[in-house]
C-alpha positions as CSV (number, residue, x, y, z in Angstrom):
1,X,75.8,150.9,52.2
2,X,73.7,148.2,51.0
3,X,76.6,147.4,48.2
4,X,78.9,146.9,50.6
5,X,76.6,144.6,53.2
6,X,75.7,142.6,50.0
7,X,79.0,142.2,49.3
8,X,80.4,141.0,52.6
9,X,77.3,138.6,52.6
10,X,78.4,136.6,49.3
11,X,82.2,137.4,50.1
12,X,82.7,138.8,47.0
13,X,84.6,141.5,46.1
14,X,88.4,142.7,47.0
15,X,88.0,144.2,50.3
16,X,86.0,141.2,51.3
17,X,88.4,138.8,50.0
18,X,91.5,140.9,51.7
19,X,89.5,140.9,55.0
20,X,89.2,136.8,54.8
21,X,93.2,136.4,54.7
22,X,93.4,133.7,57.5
23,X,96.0,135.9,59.7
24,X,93.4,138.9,59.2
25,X,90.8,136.7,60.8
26,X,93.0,135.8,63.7
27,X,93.6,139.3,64.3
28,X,90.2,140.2,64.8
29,X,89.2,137.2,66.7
30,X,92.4,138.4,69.0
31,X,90.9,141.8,69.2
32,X,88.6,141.5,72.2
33,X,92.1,140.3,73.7
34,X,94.0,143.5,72.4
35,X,91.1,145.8,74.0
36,X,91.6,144.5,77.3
37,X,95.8,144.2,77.6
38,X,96.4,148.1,75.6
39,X,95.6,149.8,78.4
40,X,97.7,147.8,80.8
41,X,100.4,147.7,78.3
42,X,100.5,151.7,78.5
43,X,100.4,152.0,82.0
44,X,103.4,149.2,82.4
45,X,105.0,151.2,79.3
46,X,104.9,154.6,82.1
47,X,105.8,152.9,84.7
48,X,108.0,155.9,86.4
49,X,104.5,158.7,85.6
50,X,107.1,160.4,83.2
51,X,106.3,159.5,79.7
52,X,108.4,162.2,78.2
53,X,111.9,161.3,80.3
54,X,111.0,157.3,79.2
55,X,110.8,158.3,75.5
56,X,114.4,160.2,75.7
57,X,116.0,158.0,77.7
58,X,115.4,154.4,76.0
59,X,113.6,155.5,72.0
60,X,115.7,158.5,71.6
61,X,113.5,161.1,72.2
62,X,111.1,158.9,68.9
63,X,107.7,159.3,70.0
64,X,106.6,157.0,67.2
65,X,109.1,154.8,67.6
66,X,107.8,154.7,71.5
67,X,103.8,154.1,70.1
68,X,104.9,151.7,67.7
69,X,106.9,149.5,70.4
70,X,103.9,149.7,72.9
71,X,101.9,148.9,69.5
72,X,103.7,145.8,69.1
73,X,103.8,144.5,73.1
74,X,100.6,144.9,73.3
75,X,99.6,143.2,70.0
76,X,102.1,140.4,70.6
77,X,100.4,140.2,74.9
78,X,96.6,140.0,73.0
79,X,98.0,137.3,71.1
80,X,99.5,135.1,74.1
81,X,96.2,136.0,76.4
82,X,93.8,135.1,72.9
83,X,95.9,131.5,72.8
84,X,96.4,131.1,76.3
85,X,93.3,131.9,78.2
86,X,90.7,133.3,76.3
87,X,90.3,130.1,73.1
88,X,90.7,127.5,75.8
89,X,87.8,129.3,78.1
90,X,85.5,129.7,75.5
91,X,86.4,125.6,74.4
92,X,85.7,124.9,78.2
93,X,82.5,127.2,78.5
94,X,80.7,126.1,75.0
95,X,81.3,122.6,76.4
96,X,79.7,123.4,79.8
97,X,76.2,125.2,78.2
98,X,76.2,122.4,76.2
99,X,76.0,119.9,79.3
100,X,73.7,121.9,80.6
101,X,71.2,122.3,78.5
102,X,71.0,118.6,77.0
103,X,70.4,117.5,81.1
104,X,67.3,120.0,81.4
């Protein structure tokens, strides 16, 4: 365990140079986004309460093709809410703390 914290500490090694990819990085600074819009994704993907008659009547009876479109909405939602509200917050929020504390 060590290894692997020294390695992600001096970036080196393959799975710390495949986890710097730039779209990688986005992904997981999008995640806090994900985590909050999956759930309502699945609930607006069940909208009737019957998951099983959704699934036949518009993925063909494909559960995985089902998951992997509620997957993607949701991934493709995190990434509007991440652009949209969340970077432009935290712009608007880092600049207020730092108002504030250069007054006191």
């Amino acid at each position: 365990m060590a290894m692997i914290i020294f390695s992600f500490a001096n970036h080196e090694g393959w799975l710390a140079k495949l986890l710097s990819f730039r779209w990688l990085v986005f992904l997981g600074e999008a995640s806090y986004s994900f985590y909050l819009t999956q759930d309502l994704t699945a609930r607006y993907m069940n909208w009737n309460g019957n998951r099983l008659q959704i699934i036949e009547q518009y993925f063909n009876g494909s559960y995985l093709i089902y998951a992997a479109f509620q997957f993607i909405l949701a991934l493709v939602i995190a990434i509007v809410v991440h652009l949209i509200i969340e970077k432009p917050l935290n712009r608007f929020l880092s600049r207020q703390a730092k108002t504030h504390f250069k007054t006191q």
